[in-house]
Each structure stands twice: as C-alpha cells, then as structure tokens.
C-alpha positions in Angstrom: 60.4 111.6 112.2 57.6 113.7 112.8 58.1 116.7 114.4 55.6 116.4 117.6 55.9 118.9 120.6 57.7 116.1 122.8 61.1 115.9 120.3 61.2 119.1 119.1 65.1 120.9 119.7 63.3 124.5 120.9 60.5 123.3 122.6 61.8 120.4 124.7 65.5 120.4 124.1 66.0 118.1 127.2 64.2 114.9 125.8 65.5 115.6 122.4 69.1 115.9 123.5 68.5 112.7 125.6 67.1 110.9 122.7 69.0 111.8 119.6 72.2 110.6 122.2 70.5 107.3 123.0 69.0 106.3 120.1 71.4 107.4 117.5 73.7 105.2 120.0 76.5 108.1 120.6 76.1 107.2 124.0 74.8 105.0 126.9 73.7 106.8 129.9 72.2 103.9 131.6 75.5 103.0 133.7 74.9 102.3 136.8 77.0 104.9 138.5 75.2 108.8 138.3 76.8 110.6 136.1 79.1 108.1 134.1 78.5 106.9 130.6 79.3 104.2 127.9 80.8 105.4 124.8 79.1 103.3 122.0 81.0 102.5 118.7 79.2 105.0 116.7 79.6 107.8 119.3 83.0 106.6 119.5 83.9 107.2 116.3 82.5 110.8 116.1 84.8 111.4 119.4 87.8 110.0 117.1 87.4 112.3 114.2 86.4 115.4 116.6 89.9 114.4 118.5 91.8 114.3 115.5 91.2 117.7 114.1 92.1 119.3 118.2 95.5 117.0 117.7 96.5 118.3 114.4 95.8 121.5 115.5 97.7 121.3 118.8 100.4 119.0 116.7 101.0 121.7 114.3 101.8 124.5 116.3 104.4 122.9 118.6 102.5 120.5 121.1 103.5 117.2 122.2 101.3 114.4 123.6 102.1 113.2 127.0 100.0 110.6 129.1 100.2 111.6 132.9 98.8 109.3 135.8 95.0 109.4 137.3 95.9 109.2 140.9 97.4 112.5 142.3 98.8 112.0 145.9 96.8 113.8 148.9 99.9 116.8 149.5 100.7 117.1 146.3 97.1 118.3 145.1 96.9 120.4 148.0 100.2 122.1 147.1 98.5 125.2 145.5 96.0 126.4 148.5 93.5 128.5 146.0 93.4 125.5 143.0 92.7 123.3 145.8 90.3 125.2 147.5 88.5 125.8 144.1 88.2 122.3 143.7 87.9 120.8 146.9 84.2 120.0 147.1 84.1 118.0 144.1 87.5 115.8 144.7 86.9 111.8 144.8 89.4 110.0 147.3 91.1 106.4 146.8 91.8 105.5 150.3 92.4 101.7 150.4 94.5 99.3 148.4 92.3 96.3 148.5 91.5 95.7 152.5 94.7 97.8 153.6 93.9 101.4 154.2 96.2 103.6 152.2 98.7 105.9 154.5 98.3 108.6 151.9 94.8 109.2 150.6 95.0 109.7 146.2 92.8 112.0 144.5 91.2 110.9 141.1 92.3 113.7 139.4 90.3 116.7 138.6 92.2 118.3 136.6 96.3 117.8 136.3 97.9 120.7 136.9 99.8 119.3 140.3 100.2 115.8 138.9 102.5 117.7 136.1 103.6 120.4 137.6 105.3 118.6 140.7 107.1 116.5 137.3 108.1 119.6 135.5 110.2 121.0 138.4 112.2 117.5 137.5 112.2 118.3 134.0 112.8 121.8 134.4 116.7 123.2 134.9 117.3 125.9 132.3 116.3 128.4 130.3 117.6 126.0 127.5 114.2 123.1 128.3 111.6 126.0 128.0 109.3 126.6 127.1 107.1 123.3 127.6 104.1 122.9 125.2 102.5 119.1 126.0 98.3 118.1 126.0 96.8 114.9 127.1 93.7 113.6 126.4 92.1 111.5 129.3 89.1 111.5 131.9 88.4 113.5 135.1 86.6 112.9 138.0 84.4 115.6 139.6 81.4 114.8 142.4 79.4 117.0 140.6 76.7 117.9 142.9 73.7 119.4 140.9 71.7 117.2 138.3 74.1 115.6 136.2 73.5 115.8 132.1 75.5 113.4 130.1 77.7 115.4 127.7 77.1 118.5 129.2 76.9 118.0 133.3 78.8 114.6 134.0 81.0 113.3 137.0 83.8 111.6 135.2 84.7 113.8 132.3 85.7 111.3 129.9 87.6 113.4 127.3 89.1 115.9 128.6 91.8 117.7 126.3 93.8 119.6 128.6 97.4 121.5 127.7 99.9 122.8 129.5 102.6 125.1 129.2 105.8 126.2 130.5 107.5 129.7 129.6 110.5 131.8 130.9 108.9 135.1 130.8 105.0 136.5 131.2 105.4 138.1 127.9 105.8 134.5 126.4 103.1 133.2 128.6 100.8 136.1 127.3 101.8 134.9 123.8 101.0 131.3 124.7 97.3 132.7 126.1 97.3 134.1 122.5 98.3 131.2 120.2 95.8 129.0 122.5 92.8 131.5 121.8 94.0 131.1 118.2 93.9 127.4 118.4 90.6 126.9 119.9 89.2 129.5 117.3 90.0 127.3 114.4 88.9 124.2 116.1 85.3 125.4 116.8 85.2 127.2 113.4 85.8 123.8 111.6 83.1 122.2 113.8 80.9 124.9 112.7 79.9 125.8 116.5 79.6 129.0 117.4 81.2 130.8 119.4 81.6 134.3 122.1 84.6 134.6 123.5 85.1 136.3 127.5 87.5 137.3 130.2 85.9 135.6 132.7 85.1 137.9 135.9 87.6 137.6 139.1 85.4 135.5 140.9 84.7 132.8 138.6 88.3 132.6 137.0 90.1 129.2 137.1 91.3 129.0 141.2 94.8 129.5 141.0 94.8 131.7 138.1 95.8 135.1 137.3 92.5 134.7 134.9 90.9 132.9 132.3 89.2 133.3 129.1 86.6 131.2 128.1 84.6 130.4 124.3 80.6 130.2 125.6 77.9 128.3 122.9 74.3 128.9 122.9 72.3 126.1 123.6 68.6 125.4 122.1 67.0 126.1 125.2 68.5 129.6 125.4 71.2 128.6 128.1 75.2 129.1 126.9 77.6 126.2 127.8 81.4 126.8 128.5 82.8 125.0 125.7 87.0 126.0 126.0 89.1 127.6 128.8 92.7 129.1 128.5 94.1 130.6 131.9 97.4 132.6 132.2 98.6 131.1 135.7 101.7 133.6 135.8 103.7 132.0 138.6 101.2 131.2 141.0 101.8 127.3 140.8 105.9 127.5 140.0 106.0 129.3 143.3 103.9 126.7 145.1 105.8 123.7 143.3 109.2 125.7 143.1 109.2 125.4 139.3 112.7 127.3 138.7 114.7 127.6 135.9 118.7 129.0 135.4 118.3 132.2 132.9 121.5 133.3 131.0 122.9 135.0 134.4 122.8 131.8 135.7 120.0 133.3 138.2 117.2 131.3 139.2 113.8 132.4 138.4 110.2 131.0 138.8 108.7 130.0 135.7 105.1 131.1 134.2 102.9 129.0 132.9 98.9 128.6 131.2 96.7 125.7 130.5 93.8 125.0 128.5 91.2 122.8 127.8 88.2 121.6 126.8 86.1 118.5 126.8 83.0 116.0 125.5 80.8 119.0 125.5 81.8 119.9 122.5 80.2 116.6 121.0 77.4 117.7 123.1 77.2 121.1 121.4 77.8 119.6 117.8 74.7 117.3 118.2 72.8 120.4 119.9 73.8 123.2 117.5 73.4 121.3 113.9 70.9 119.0 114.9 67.0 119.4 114.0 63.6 117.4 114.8 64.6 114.3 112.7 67.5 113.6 114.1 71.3 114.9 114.3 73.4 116.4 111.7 77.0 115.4 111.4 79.2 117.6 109.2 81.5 115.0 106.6 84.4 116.0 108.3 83.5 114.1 111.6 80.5 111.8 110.7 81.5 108.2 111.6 79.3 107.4 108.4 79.9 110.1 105.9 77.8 108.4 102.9 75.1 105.7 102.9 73.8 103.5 100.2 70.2 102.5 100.4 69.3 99.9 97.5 65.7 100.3 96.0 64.9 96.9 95.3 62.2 95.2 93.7 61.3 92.0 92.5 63.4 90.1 90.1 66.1 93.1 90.2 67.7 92.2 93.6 71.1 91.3 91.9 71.6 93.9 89.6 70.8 96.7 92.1 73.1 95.3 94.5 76.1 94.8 92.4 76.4 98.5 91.1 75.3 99.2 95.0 79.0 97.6 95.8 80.4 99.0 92.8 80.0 102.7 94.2 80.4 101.6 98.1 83.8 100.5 96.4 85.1 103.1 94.9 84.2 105.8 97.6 86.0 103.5 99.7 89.0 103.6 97.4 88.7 107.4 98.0 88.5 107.1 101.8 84.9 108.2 101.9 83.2 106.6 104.9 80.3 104.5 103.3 78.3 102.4 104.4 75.7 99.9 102.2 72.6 98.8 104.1 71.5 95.4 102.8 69.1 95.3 105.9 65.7 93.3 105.1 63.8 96.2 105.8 61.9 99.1 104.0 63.6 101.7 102.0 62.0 104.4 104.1 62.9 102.8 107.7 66.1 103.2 106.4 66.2 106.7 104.9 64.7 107.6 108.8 66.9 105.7 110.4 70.0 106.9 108.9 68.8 110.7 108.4 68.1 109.9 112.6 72.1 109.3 113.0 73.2 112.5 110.7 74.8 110.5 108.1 75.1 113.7 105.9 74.6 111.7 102.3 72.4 109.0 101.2 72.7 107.4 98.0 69.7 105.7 96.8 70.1 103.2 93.6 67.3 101.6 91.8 66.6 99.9 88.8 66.1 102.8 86.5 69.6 104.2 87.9 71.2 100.9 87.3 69.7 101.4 83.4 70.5 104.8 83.2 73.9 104.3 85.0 73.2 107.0 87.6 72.4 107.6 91.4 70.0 109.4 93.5 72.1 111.5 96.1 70.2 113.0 99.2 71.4 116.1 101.5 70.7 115.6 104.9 71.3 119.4 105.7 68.4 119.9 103.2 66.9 117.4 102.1 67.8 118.1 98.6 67.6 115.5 96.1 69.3 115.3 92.5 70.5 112.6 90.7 74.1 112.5 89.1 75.6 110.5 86.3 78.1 107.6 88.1 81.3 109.2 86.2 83.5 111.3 88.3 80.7 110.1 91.6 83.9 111.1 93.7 84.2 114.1 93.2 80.9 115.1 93.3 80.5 114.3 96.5 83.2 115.7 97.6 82.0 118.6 96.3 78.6 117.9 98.3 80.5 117.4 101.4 82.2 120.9 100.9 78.9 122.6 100.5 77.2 120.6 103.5 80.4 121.9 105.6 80.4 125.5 104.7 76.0 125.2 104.9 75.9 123.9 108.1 78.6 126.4 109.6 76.8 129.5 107.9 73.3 128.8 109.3 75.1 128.1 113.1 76.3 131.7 112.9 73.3 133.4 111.5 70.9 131.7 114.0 73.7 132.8 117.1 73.9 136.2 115.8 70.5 136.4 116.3 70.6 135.6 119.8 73.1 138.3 121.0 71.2 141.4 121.9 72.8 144.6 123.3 70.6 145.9 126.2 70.3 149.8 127.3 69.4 148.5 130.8 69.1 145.6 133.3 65.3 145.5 132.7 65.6 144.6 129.3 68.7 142.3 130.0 66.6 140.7 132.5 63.5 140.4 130.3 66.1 138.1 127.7 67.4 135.8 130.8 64.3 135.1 132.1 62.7 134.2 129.0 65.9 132.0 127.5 66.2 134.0 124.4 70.0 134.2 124.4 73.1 136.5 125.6 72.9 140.1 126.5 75.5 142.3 126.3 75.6 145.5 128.6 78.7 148.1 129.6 80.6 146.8 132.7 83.3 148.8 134.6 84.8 145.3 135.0 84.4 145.3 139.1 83.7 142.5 141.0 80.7 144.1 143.2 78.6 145.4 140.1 79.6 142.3 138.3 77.4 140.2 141.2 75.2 142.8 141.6 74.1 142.7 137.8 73.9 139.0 138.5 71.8 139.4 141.2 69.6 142.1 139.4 68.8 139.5 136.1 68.9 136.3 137.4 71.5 135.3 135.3 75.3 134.7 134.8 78.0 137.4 133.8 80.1 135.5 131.6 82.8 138.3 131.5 84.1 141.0 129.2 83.7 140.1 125.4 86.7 140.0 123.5 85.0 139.1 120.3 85.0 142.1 118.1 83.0 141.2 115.7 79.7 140.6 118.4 80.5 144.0 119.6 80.0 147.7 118.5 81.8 150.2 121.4 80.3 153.2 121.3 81.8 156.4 123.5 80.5 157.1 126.6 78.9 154.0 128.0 78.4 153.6 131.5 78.1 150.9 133.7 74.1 150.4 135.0 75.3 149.3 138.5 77.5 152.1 139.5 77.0 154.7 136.3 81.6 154.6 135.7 82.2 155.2 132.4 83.1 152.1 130.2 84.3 150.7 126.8 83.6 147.0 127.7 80.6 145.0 127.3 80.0 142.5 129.4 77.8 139.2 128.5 75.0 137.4 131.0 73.1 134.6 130.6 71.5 131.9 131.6 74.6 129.1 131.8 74.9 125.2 132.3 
C-alpha cells in the first residue's frame, strides 16, 4: 500500500486504526447499536490464540475457569456502596421479562465482582476452601458516554478476562497482587507490547479498592491506553457480602480478596504497536494465518507450480504451521498486498524456476526480506523465521517506547510533551492526592500514578515534588490517556 498522509499510523492513527480493523476483517463496527461490534472469523481467530496464551498462563499458576451469569440482581450490585457508586453512571438495566415489568430491576453486568462474591460466601466456610483463584472470560456492558472507539472505547466489552481471588490473610492477598503483576508481565512480554507499570493515584483507583495497579501502552498518536488492572480489595467487599471464613481457632474472620483483568484492547494495542503503513503485523504466535503460499504461475506451468505449492502447504500443515495456499484467479502482487495488509508474517512464493531448482522464495513481513531456501528441512526454517520475527518485532516495540518516556525537571516541560502527544513524562510526586490533580490540572494531562517499573526509572536523591516542593523518591507518570 502506499503510504499517503490519509493511512499513515503517526500522522492519522484514527483512520488507520479504523481501516486496518475493517478491512483486514478483525472486526465489524458497522452494528447497528453504538458501540457494539461483530467479531469476524479472522479477528476471531487472533482473539483465540491471544486467549490462549492469558489461559495457560493463568492455568499454570493455579487458576481455574468458571463461567458466572450476565444478569446481576438490582441489591446485590448495590451491596458495596463505593463499587457501585463508581460504576453507577454507566450500568445498563433489564427491567421487563417480555411485556411483564420485572419486580427486581437486573444489571448487565459491568464487571462481576458482586455476581461472585454474593456465591463465594456459599462456597466459603473454612480456612481449609481458601484461597480461591478462578478467571472467566465473557462480555461487559458499560453506557460508555464519550465517543466510543471499537477495541479501545466500546460499550459491551466483549472479552473481558477478569480473575478473582479469595485469601485468608492480607499478606497472601499482597502475594496474590504480586503473582498477578507477574502474570500479566509475561503475557504482554510474549505479545511484544510494551509496557509501564503504575499505582494508580487514590482517586482513580478501582471503587471499592484499597488500590490498583495498572500496565499503561503508548499508542501511535502519543496517548497511553490502560491495557491490565490488578486491585488489592483487602476486605472491603467480604465485609459488604459477609465473606467469612473459620481459621484454626475456629474464629470467624473476613476474608481478603483482589481481582484482575484486562480486555480486547489488548488486540487493539497488538494491531496499533506492530502495525505499519501497509497493513498489520501479526507475530507467528497469534497470527490466524501464520504462512501463505502465493503460486507464480505462468502459462503452460499451472500444474506443476501448484502441485509442489500443496506439497509444502502439506507438510507445514503436518507441523501445525498455519498455512494458507491462495489459488485465487488474481495477480501475484494483489495478493502479496493483500496478505502483507492482514499481517500474515510469511509468504512463500513458488515459481517455475523454484519448482526446477526445488526451492522456495520466503518473504518477512516484519522486513520485507526476501531469500530463497532449499525445500529440505523447509520446517524448520521457518520455524526458525518465526523465532526471529517474534524476538524482531518485540525488540523494536521496546526501543520505539523507550523513546517515548522522558523525565521532566518541571511542569513546563512536562506540559510541552502532553500537549504535543509525544509520549509519557515522568516527574517526582509526593504521592498526594491534591498535587496529584493539581499537576493534572497544570499539564493538561493524566497522572497515571507512581511507576513501579524499575527499569523506566533512575531515583536520584533529593527530588522534590513541583507542586508542593516535599521531598520524594517516586516518579510519577502523566499523559495524555484513552
């Protein structure tokens, strides 16, 4: 595709976003109800393989997979006063059974937290159930009130990962918090998306919990988007749902408990982040097609072409490579744009002079580098192509990030990077709530919290905050968010 101003990731990453999603056929946004969706098949399948990797990682440190109800019953969402209050603006309402009108209104849920908790209490008796470690996958329903952006801004969230866990002590909840942080790190790092990760400030923590931390992305257009959450609740919500267990002493106590979660923005962010002006870029790993076989025919050569064409979509299959062959009656290079347009991340081309010389022309779609390899041991090369694509794609995510994270002296200059969307500033922050808004107020932007990533940040003694001049060792982040 040609790079003109109007599809161009930096320059318009609106219309680009909104097209590679369309036309790559991820997604459908032309439902007729704002802010919903259609998952196409394609799209569908990168969701799949993105799922998978969050379920194995969930799976393999302890996690089970429960599947709770949408419809959350009027007092039992408003159960916890501050979760409710948080959310009570964006909750839609069920209130008729066909032409009956219901006694008890339902909430769509926005989140699950009182549809499971007011079930743990019943699952809940001793020491001996805890802790609790379950996750569902499902959708949400939010009446999100400013402009909706599929992906990114929606009102029904439909995959949202969300766990939630159940402990006897706050030490083990801390430890949960921990693992969670862990978790989420490994899943964006095989993604290759980037990643800063904050205590979010007081007054934007999760309502209800003691507080959050949250993994932040920086998108094209120099805004960051929330792409994880993990909140410590302590017992806020065990006290409101009388979640109790016996301990030892045969004493009852409230329970603590976290949650966690994240949702299709991280599709949103791997199309975003790896992505460039022809098209997206899918790493191996997730690509619904991984390789694609393009046969170079001409004239009086169809046959041969296309039978060692099947030959190698056959045996990648055999090795569970994702290949496609595209017999379509159209041009070689419609193809090659069409499918370096959906991100396939190989493309094999085979002609008549590879047929004779028994060898193929593979194509890197991170690159655009093109070699040709003997057909024996085809496998394993590209495998070994996949490997390099993976590590390739997560290298230049983090180097182009890193160079987006500038540590300010002063509001002015934070300011100066807000206003023109170059990416996150980090300044000292005596973590208060009143210099927190102020320096939100001051730089038109968004404190995202204190940075707990190390390696983005170099303490140096002596810092003070620029609002009320307290010494500090944090940093604090603002930016521009979704």
């Amino acid at each position: 595709m040609e790079e003109k101003e109007a599809f161009d990731k930096y320059k318009n990453f609106s219309e680009w976003f909104r097209t590679i999603i369309m036309d790559a056929e991820l997604v459908d946004t032309r439902y007729p109800v704002k802010g919903c969706y259609v998952w196409r098949p394609y799209g569908f399948k990168l969701r799949k393989y993105v799922l998978d990797i969050i379920r194995r990682l969930l799976n393999n440190t302890g996690h089970e997979e429960v599947l709770f109800p949408l419809l959350i019953p009027e007092d039992i969402l408003g159960l916890e006063k501050e979760h409710i209050k948080g959310f009570e603006g964006e909750v839609y309402w069920v209130t008729h059974g066909g032409l009956r009108r219901l006694e008890k209104k339902l909430a769509l849920r926005p989140t699950s937290e009182t549809a499971m908790y007011s079930m743990f209490k019943k699952w809940v008796h001793s020491h001996a159930d805890l802790p609790i470690k379950v996750y569902q996958i499902v959708n949400i329903f939010r009446y999100e009130t400013k402009a909706t952006k599929p992906l990114i801004r929606v009102r029904e969230v439909t995959t949202f990962k969300e766990a939630h866990t159940v402990h006897a002590t706050m030490e083990e909840a801390e430890k949960q918090v921990k693992e969670a942080v862990e978790v989420y790190s490994k899943f964006f790092n095989e993604l290759g998306i980037p990643y800063i990760i904050c205590r979010r400030p007081n007054f934007d923590k999760f309502a209800g919990a003691e507080y959050s931390i949250a993994f932040d992305t920086l998108m094209p257009d120099g805004r960051t988007m929330q792409i994880g959450t993990v909140h410590n609740l302590g017992q806020n919500f065990a006290k409101a749902f009388e979640l109790t267990y016996e301990d030892i002493n045969g004493k009852h106590q409230f329970a603590y408990q976290t949650c966690y979660g994240i949702s299709e923005r991280v599709i949103a962010a791997i199309v975003a982040i790896h992505g460039d002006n022809r098209g997206a870029i899918f790493l191996p790993s997730i690509a619904p097609i991984q390789v694609v076989i393009v046969p170079i025919i001409y004239k009086g050569e169809e046959e041969k072409v296309l039978q060692q064409c099947r030959k190698v979509l056959n045996a990648l299959k055999q090795e569970g490579i994702r290949t496609f062959l595209d017999e379509r009656d159209i041009s070689p290079g419609r193809k090659f744009y069409d499918w370096e347009f959906r991100g396939v991340p190989v493309r094999i081309e085979i002609g008549p002079k590879d047929v004779a010389n028994n060898q193929v022309t593979i194509v890197r779609r991170d690159t655009f580098e093109r070699k040709t390899y003997s057909m024996e041991d085809l496998t394993t090369v590209i495998k070994e192509i996949f490997t390099e694509i993976e590590e390739n794609l997560r290298k230049r995510a983090w180097e182009e990030f890193r160079k987006r994270i500038f540590r300010v002296k002063n509001l002015q200059e934070a300011k100066e990077i807000i206003q023109n969307r170059r990416g996150i500033a980090l300044i000292p922050w005596c973590e208060s709530d009143e210099c927190g808004l102020k320096m939100c107020e001051e730089v038109d932007g968004d404190v995202l919290g204190v940075v707990l990533s190390e390696d983005l940040v170099n303490l140096a003694e002596n810092e003070v905050c620029p609002i009320c001049g307290k010494e500090t060792k944090k940093m604090a982040a603002i930016a521009k968010t979704y």
